[in-house]
DRENDO-1510 file (C-alpha; in Angstrom, 1 decimal, always signed):
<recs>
REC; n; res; u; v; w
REC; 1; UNK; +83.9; +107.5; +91.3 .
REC; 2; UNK; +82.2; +106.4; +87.9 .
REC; 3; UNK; +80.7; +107.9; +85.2 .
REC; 4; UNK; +76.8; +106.9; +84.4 .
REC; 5; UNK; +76.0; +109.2; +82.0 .
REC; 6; UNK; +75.5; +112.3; +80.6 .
REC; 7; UNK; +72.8; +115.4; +79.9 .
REC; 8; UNK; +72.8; +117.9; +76.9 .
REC; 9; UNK; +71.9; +121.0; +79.0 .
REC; 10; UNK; +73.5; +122.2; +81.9 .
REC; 11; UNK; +70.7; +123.3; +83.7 .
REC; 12; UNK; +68.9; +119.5; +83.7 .
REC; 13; UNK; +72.4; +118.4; +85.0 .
REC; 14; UNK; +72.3; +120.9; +88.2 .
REC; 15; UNK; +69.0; +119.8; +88.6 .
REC; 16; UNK; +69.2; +115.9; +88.3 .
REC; 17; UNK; +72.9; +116.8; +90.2 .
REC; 18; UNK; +70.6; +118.4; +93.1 .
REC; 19; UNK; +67.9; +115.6; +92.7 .
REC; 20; UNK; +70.5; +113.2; +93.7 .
REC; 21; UNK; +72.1; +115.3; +96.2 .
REC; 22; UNK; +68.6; +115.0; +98.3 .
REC; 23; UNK; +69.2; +111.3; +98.2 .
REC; 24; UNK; +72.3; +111.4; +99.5 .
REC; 25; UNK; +74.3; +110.2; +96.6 .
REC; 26; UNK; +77.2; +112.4; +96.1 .
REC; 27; UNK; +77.6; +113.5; +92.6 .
REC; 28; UNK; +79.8; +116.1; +90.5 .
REC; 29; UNK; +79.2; +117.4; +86.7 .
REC; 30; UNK; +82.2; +117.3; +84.3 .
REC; 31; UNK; +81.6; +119.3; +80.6 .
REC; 32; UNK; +82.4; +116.9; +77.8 .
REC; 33; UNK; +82.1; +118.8; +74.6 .
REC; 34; UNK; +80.9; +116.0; +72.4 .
REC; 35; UNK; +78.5; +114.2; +75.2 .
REC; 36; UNK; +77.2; +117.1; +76.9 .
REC; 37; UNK; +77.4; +117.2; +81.1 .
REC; 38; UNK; +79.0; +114.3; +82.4 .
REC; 39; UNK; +77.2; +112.4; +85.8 .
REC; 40; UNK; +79.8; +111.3; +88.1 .
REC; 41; UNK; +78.5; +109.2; +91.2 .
REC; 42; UNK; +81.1; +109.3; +94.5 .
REC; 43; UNK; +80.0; +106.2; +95.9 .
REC; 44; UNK; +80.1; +103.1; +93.7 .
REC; 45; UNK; +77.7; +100.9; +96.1 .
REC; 46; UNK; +75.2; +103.6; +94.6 .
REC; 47; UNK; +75.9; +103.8; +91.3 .
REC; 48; UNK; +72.9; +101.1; +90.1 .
REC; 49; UNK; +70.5; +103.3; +92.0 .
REC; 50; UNK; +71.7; +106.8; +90.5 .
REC; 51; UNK; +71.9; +105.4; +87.4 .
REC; 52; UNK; +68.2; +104.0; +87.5 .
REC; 53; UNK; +67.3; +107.1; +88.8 .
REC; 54; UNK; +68.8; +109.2; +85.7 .
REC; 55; UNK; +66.9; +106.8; +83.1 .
REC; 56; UNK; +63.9; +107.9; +85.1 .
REC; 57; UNK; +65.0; +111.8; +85.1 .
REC; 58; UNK; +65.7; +111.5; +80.9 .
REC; 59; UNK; +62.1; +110.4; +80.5 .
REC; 60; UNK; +60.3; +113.0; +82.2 .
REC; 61; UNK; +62.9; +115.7; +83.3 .
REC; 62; UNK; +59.8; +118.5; +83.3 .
REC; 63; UNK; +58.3; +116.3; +86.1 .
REC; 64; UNK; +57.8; +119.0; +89.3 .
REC; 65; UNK; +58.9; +116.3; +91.9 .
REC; 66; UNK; +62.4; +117.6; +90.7 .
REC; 67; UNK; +61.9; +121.2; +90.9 .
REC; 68; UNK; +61.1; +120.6; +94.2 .
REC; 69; UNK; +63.9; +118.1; +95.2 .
REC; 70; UNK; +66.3; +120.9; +94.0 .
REC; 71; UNK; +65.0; +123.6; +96.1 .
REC; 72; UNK; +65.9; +121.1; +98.8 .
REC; 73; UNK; +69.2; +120.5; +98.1 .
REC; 74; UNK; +69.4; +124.3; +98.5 .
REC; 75; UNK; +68.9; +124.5; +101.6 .
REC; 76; UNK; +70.7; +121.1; +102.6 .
REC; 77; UNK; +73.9; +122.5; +101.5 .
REC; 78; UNK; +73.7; +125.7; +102.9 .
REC; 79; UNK; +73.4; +124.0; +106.1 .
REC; 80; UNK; +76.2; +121.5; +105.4 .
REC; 81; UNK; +78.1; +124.6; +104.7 .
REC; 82; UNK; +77.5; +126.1; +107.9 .
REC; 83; UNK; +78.4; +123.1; +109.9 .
REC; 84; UNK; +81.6; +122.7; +107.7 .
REC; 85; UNK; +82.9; +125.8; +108.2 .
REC; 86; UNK; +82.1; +125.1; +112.4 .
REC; 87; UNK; +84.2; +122.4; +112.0 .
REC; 88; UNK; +86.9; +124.2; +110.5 .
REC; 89; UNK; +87.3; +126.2; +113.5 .
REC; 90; UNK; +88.3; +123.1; +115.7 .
REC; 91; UNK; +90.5; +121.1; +113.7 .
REC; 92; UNK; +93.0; +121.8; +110.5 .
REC; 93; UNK; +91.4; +121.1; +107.2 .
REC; 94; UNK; +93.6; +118.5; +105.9 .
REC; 95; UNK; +93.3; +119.2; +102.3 .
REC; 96; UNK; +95.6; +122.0; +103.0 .
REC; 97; UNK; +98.7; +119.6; +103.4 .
REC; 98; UNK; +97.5; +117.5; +100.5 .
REC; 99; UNK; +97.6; +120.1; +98.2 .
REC; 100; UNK; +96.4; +119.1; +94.7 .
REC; 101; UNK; +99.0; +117.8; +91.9 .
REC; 102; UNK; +96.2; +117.1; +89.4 .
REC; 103; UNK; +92.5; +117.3; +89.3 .
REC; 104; UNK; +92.6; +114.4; +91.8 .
REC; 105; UNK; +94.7; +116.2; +94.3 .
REC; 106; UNK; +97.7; +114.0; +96.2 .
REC; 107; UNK; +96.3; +111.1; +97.7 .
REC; 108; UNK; +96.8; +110.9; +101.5 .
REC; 109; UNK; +98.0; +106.9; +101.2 .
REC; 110; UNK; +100.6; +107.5; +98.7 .
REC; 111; UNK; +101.6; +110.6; +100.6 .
REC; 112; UNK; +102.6; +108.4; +103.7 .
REC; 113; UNK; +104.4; +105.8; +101.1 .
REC; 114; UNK; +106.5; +108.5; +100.4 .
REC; 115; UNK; +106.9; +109.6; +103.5 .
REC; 116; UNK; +107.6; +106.1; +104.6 .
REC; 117; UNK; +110.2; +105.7; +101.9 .
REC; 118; UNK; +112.1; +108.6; +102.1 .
REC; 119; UNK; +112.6; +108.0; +106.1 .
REC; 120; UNK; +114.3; +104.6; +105.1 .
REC; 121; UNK; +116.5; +106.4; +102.4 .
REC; 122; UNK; +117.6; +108.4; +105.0 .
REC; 123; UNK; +118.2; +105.9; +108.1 .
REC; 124; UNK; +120.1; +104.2; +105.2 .
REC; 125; UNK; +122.5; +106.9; +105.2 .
REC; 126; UNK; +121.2; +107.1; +101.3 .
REC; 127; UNK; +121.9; +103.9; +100.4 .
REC; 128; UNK; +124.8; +103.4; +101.6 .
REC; 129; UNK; +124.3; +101.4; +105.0 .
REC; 130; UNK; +121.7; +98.6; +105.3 .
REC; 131; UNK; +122.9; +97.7; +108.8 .
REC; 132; UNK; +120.0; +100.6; +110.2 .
REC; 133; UNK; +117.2; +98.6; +108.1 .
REC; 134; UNK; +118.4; +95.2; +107.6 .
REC; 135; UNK; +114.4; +94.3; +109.4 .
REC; 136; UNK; +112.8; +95.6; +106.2 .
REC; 137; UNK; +114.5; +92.8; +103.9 .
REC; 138; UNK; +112.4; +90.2; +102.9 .
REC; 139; UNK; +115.7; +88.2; +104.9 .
REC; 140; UNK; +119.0; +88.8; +106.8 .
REC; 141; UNK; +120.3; +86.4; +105.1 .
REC; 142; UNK; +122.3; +87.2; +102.1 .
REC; 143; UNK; +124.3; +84.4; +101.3 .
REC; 144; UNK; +121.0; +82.4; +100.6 .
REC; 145; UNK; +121.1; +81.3; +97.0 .
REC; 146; UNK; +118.5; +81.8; +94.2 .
REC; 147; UNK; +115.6; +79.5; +94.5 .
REC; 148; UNK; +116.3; +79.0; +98.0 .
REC; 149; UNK; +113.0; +78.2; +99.7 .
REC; 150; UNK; +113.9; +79.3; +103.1 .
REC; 151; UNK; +112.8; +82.7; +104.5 .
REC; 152; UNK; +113.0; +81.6; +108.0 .
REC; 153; UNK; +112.4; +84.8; +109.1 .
REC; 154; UNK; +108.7; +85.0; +107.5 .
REC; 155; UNK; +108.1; +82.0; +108.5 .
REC; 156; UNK; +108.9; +82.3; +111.7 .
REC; 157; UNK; +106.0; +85.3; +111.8 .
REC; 158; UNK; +107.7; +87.9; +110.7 .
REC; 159; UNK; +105.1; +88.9; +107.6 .
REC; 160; UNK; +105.8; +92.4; +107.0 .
REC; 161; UNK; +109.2; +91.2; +105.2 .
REC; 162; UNK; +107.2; +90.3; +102.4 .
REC; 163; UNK; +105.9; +94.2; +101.7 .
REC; 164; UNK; +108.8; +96.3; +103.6 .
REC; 165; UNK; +111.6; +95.9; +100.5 .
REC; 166; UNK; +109.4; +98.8; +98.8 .
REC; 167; UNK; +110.6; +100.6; +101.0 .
REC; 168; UNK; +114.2; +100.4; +100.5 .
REC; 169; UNK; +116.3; +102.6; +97.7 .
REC; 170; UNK; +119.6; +102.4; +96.8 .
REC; 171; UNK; +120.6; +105.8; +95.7 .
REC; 172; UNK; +119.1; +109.2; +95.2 .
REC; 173; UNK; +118.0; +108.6; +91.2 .
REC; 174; UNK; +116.7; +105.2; +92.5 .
REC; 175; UNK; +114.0; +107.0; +95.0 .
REC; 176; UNK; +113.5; +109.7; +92.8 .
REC; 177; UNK; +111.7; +108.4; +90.0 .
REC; 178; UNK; +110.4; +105.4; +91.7 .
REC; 179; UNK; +108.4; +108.4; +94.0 .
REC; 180; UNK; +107.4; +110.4; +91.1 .
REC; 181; UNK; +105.8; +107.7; +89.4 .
REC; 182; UNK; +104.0; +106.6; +92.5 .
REC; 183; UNK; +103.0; +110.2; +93.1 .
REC; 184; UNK; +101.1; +109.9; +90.0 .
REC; 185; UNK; +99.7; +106.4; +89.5 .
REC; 186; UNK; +98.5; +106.0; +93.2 .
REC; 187; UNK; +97.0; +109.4; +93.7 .
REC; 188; UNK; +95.1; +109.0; +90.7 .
REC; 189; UNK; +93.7; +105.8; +92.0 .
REC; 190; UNK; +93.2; +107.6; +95.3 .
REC; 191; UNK; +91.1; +110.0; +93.9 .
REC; 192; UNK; +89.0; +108.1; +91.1 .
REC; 193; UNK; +88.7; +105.1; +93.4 .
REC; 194; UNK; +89.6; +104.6; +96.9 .
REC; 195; UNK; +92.2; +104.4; +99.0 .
REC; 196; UNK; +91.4; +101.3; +100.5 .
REC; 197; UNK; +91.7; +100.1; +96.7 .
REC; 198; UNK; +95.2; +101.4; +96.8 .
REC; 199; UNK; +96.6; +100.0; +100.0 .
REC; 200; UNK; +95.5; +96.4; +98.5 .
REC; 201; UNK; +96.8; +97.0; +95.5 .
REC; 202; UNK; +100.2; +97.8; +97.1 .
REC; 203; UNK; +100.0; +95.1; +99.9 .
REC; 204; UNK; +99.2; +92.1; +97.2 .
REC; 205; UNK; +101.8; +93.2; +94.4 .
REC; 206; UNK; +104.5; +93.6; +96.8 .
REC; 207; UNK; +104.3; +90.7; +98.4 .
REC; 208; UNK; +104.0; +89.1; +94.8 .
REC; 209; UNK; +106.3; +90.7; +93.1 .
REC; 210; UNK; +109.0; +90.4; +96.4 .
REC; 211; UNK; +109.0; +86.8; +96.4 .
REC; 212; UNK; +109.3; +86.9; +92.7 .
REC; 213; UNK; +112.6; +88.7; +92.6 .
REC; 214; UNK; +113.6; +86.8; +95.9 .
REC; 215; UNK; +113.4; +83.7; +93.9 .
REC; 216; UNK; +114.9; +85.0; +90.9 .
REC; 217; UNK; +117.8; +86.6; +92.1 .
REC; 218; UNK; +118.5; +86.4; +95.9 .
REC; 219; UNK; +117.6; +88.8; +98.8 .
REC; 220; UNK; +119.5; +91.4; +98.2 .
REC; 221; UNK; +117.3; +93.7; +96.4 .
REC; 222; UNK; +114.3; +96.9; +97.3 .
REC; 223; UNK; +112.4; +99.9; +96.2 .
REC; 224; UNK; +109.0; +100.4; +94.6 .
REC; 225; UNK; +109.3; +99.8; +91.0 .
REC; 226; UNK; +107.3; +96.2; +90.9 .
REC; 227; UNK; +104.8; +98.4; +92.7 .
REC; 228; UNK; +104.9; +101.3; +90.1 .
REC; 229; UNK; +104.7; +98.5; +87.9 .
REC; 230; UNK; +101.3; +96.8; +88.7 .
REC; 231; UNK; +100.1; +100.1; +89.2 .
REC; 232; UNK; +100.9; +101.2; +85.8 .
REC; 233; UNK; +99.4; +97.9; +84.3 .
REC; 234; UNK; +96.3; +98.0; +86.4 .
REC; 235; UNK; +95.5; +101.7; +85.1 .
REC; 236; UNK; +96.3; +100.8; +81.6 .
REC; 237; UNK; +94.1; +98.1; +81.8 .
REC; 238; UNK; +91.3; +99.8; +83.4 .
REC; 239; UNK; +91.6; +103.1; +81.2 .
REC; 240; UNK; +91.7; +100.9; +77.8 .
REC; 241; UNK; +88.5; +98.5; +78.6 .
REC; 242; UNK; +86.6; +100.5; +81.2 .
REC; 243; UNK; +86.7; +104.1; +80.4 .
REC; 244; UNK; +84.0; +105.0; +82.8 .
REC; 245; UNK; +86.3; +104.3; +85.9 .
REC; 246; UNK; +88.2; +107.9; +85.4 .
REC; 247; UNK; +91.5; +105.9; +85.2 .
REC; 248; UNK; +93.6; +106.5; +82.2 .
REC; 249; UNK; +97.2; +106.7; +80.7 .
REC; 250; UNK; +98.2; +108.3; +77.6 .
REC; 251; UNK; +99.8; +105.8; +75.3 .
REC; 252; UNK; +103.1; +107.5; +74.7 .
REC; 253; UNK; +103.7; +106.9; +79.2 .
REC; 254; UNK; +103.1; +103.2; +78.8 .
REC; 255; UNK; +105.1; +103.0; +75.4 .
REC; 256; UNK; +107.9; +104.9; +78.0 .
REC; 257; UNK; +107.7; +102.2; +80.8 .
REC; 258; UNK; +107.6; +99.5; +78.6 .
REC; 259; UNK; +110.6; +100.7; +77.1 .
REC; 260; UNK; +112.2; +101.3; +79.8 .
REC; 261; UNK; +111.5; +97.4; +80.7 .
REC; 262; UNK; +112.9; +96.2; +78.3 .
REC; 263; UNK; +115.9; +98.2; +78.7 .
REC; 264; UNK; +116.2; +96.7; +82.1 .
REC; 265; UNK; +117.0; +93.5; +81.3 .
REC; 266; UNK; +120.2; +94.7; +79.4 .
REC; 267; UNK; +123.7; +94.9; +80.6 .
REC; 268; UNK; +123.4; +98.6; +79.9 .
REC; 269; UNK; +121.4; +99.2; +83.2 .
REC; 270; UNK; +122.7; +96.3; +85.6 .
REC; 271; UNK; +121.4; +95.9; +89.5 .
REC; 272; UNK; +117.7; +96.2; +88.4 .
REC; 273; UNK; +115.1; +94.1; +90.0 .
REC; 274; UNK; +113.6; +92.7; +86.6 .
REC; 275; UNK; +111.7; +90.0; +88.6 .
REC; 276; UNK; +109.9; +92.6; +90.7 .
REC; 277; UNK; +109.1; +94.5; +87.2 .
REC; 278; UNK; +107.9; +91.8; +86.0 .
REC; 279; UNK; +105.4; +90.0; +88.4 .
REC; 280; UNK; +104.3; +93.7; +89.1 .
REC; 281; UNK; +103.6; +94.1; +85.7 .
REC; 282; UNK; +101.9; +91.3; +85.0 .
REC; 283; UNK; +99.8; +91.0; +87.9 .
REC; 284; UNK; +98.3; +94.5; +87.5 .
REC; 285; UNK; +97.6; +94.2; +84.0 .
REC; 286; UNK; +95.7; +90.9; +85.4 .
REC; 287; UNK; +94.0; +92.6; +88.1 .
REC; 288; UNK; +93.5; +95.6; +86.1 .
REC; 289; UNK; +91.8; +93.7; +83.4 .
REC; 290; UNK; +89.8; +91.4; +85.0 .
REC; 291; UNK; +88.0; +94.1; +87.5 .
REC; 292; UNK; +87.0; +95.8; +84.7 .
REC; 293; UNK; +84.8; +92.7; +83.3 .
REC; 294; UNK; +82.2; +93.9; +86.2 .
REC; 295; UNK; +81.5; +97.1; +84.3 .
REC; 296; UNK; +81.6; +96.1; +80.9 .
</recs>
C-alpha cells in the first residue's frame, strides 16, 4: 500500500477514487489536514499507472470521461456488494478472528507466529523442559563450543533448524514481550505491505541472526527477539527515508529498544541472546534502508 498523492477537495478525491476503482486499481482516501485527501493505491505493481493517471486527473479534473467512470463504479460495487455478502453465507468471514489492533488490523501471518510460539512454550512445559522440542534447536548438540562449524544436523538436510529457535522461549516474561512486539511490528507490515513481505523478512533474519548467535555463543539459546529486532530496524528505516510506504515508528519506541540493547549486553540482564539482537538489527536496518532507495 503506498501513498501517490493527494487532492484538496473531497469530492475530486471520491471521484478520481471511483475513476480508479473502474480500472481495477484498488484505492482508499486518508484526510491529511495540511495535504488535503491522501491517494492510497493497494497494489504496488500498479502504482506507476495510478499515479500517471492522477497527473492526468489534476490537469483536467472537470473532464466528463470521469463523471462517467464514477457512475460506474456505482454500480460495480453494488454488485461486488451483493456477491460479498452471497459469499458470506457459505463460509466465515475471517476478519472476524483477526479482529483489528490498529488501523491495520492483526495480520493473519504474525497471528500464526504467535500461535506457533505459544504451542512450543507450552510443549516446553514453560520453559522448563527442552527434551519435548529439542528438533527446533538449531542443534542437539550442546556441548559444541563457540565457533564450532559443525551443525551436522543442517547439514545433513535438516534446514528448518536454522528458523525454528524463534520459536522457543524460556519463561513467561521472555514470550510475553517478544509477542507483543511482534504483534505490532509484523502486523503493521502485514497491513501496509504484504504478507509475503513478512514471511521473508522472518525466514531471512532468522536464519541470519540464528547462526549469528550460534557462532557467538553456542546452541543453547531461542525466542524471537533477533526477529523483533530486524523488524524494528527495517520499519525505522523505511518510515525515516520513505515516508510514503505507511510504515513508521515514533522515535521515543526505537530510543526504547535501543536502550534496551544496550542494556543487554550488561551483567545486569544475563542469558540474552545479544548475537541474535544484533545481526537482527543490523540486517533490517540494511534491508530496511536499502528497499527504500526504489521509491526515493
Amino acid at each position: 500500500m503506498r501513498l501517490i498523492g493527494h487532492l484538496m477537495e473531497e469530492k475530486a478525491a471520491r471521484t478520481f477514487a471511483d475513476y480508479l476503482y473502474v480500472q481495477k486499481i484498488e484505492s482508499h482516501l486518508e484526510f491529511e489536514k495540511a495535504e488535503g485527501w491522501g491517494i492510497w493505491i493497494n497494489d504496488e505493481d500498479r502504482l506507476e499507472e495510478a499515479a500517471r493517471l492522477l497527473t492526468a486527473f489534476q490537469a483536467n479534473p472537470a473532464d466528463p470521461k470521469y463523471q462517467a467512470e464514477a457512475k460506474s463504479a456505482a454500480e460495480l460495487r453494488t454488485a461486488a456488494e451483493k456477491q460479498e455478502a452471497s459469499y458470506r453465507k457459505k463460509v466465515s468471514d475471517r476478519r472476524h478472528l483477526f479482529r483489528p489492533l490498529r488501523d491495520y488490523g492483526f495480520g493473519p501471518l504474525t497471528f500464526v507466529l504467535i500461535v506457533i510460539s505459544v504451542v512450543v512454550f507450552i510443549l516446553s512445559k514453560f520453559g522448563k523442559d527442552a527434551r519435548p522440542i529439542l528438533g527446533l534447536f538449531i542443534t542437539e548438540f550442546a556441548t559444541i563450543t563457540p565457533f564450532s562449524p559443525s551443525l551436522s544436523e543442517i547439514r545433513h538436510g535438516q534446514l528448518w533448524r536454522l528458523i525454528t529457535p524463534i520459536f522457543i522461549h524460556f519463561d513467561p516474561l521472555h514470550i510475553f514481550f517478544n509477542m507483543w512486539w511482534l504483534r505490532d511490528l509484523g502486523s503493521m507490515i502485514e497491513g501496509r505491505q504484504s504478507s509475503w513481505r513478512l514471511a521473508m523478512l522472518v525466514l531471512v533474519i532468522a536464519a541470519c541472526s540464528n547462526l549469528g548467535q550460534y557462532y557467538l555463543a553456542g546452541p543453547v539459546f531461542g525466542g524471537m527477539s533477533g526477529v523483533v529486532y530486524g523488524l524494528l530496524g527495517y520499519i525505522w528505516m523505511r518510515g525515516k527515508f520513505d515516508p510514503g510506504s505507511g510504515l513508521y515508528l515514533h522515535p521515543s519506541t526505537v530510543t526504547m529498544m535501543i536502550i534496551w540493547f544496550f542494556a543487554c549486553l550488561t551483567p545486569l540482564i544475563p542469558h540474552v541472546a545479544n548475537g541474535a539482537h544484533a545481526v537482527g538489527l543490523v540486517m533490517g536496518i540494511a534491508w530496511g534502508y536499502l528497499s527504500s532507495l526504489h521509491y526515493r
